[in-house]
SEMI-371624 format. One record per atom (N, C-alpha, C): x, y, z. Coordinates in steps of 0.2 Angstrom, whole numbers, plus 5000, padded with zeros to 4 digits. Layout:
// residues N
XYZ
...
//
This chain:
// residues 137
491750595205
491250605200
490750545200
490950475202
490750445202
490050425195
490250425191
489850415186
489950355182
489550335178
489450265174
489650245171
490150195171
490450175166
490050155159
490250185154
490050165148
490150095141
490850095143
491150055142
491350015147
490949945146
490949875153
491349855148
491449765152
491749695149
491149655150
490649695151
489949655150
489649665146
489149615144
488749615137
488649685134
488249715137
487949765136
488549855133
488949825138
489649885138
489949855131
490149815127
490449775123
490149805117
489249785116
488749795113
488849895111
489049915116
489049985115
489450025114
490149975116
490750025110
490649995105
490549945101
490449915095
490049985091
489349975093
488950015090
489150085090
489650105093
490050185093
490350165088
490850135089
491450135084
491150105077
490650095074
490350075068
489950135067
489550185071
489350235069
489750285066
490450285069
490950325071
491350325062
491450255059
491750235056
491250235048
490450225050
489850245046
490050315041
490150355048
489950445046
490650475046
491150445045
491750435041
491750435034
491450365032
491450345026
491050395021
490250425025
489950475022
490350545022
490750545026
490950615023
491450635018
491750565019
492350545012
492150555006
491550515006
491250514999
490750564996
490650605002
490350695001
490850744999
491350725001
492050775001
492250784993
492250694993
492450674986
491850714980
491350704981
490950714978
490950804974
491350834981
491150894978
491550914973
492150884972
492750874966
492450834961
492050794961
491650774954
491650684955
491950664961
492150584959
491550554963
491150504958
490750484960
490650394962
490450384969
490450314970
490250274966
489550304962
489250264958
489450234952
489750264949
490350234944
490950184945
490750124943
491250094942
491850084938
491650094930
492250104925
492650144927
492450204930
492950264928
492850324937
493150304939
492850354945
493350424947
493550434941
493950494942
493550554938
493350624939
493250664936
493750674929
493350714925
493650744920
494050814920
494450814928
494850874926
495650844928
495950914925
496750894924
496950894931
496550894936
497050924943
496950814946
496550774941
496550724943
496850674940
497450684935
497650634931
497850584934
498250594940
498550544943
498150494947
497550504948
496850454948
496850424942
496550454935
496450404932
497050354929
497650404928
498550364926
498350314932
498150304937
498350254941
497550174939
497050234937
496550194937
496850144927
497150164924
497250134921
497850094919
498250114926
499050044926
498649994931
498049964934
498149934938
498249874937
498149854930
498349794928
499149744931
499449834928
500049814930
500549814937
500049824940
500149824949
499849744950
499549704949
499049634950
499649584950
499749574958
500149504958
499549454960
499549394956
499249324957
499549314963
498949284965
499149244974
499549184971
499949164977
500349114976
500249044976
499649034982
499148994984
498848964977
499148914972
498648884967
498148874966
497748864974
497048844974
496748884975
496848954976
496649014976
496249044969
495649054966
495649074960
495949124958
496349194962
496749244960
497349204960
497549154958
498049124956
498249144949
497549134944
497649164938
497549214935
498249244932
498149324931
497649374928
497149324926
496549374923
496149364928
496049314930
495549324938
496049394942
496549374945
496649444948
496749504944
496649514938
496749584936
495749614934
495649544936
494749544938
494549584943
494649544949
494649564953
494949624956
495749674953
495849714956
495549764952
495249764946
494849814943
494249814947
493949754952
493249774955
493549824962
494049814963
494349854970
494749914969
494749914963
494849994962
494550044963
493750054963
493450114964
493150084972
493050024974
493050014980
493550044986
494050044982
494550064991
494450124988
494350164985
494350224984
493950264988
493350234987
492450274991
492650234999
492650174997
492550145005
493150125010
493750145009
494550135015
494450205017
494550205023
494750265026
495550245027
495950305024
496750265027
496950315032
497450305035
497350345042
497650395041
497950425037
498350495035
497650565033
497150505032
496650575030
496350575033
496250515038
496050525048
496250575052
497050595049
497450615054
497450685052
497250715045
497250765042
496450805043
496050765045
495350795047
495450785054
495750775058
495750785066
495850845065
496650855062
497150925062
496550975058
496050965057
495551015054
495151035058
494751005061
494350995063
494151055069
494551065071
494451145073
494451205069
494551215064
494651255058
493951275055
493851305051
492951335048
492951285042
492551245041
492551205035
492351245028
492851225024
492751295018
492951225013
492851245006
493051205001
493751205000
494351245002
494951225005
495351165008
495051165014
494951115019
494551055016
494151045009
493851005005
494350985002
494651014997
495151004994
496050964997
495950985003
496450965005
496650875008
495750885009
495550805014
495650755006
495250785000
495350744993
495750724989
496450774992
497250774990
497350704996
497150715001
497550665004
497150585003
496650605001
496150524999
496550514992
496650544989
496850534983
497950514982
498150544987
498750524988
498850464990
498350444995
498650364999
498250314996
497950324989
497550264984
497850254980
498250184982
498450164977
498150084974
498250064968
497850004966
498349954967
498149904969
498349854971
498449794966
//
């Protein structure tokens, strides 16, 4: 076949899986948060990033224990040493890993889709599983 390798150990070939796998990991991220969107949860909220229906309780029951999931680093010299710093901090990463982690089960659930006719089913499924593997930290 002889054809060209795409993928070098040379600048240019290095430069060009980079720029795929950031494209690749980009239009991931936008489709999560479109998916999301179409069940009502939105990035742009901070305080509260669960819609107002009952099929989400377990979003907001978790958006509202996170306090009591926040271990202080061990590190003293760390500012999340102190436990209002880190329950600071894990209230800023709570609607962030939500929009912005891809965890790999819902990776693995949109492959297994992926040949399928995209319906609001297949919507519904992808945001069960975003919403299964978010846990607060």
């Amino acid at each position: 076949m002889d054809g060209l390798h795409v993928i070098t150990q040379s600048h240019w070939g290095i430069e060009n899986y980079f720029a795929g796998m950031f494209l690749t990991a980009v239009l991931h991220l936008q489709f999560k948060r479109d998916c999301l969107e179409v069940d009502g949860y939105t990035a742009g909220s901070t305080t509260d990033t669960s819609p107002s229906k009952e099929t989400t309780a377990d979003a907001t029951t978790a958006s509202a224990d996170v306090d009591h999931h926040v271990q202080p680093s061990r590190d003293a010299t760390r500012p999340s040493a102190n436990t209002t710093v880190a329950c600071f901090l894990a209230r800023l990463n709570h609607p962030l890993a939500l929009f912005w982690k891809i965890p790999k089960h819902w990776l693995a659930t949109l492959a297994d889709y992926l040949h399928r006719q995209f319906t609001l089913d297949v919507v519904k499924i992808l945001n069960k599983r975003a919403l299964a593997n978010f846990k607060p930290t």
